[in-house]
C-alpha positions in Angstrom: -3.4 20.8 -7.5 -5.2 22.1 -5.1 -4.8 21.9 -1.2 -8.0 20.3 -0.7 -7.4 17.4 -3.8 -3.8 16.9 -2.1 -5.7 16.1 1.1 -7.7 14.1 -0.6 -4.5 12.0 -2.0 -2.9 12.3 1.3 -5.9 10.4 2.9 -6.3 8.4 0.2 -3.0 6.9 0.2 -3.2 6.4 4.3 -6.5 4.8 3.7 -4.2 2.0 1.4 -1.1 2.0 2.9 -3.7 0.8 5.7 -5.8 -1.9 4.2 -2.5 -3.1 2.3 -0.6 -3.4 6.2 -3.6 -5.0 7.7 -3.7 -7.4 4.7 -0.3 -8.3 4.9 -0.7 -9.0 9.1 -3.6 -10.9 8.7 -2.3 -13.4 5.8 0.8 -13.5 7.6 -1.1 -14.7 10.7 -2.9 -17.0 8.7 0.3 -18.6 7.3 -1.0 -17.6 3.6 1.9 -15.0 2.7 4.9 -16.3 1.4 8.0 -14.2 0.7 7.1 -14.0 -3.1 3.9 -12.5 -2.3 6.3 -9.6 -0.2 8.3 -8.7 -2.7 5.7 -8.7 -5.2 3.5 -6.5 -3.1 6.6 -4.3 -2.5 7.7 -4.1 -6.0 3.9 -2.9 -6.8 3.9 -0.4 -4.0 7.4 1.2 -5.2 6.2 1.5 -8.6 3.2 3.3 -7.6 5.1 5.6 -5.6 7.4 6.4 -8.0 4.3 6.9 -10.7 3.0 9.6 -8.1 6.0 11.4 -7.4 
């Protein structure tokens, strides 16, 4: 890959890791994320992490 595709990805996954934190503050602020949404959010990150590595 080339350096300017893996900067790409790089901002790319910033750019989620992002919206997903802000999500998860704001429905946690709003009372609307529950401990089974967590761990099914994490389980979903993990999985595409290990896809991309």
């Amino acid at each position: 890959m080339r350096a300017g595709g893996r900067a790409a990805y790089a901002v790319l996954a910033l750019a989620t890791g992002v919206a997903l934190l802000g999500y998860v503050v704001f429905a946690q602020l709003a009372g609307r994320f529950t401990v089974r949404d967590e761990e099914r959010l994490r389980a979903w990150v993990e999985g595409h992490l290990r896809g991309a590595a």
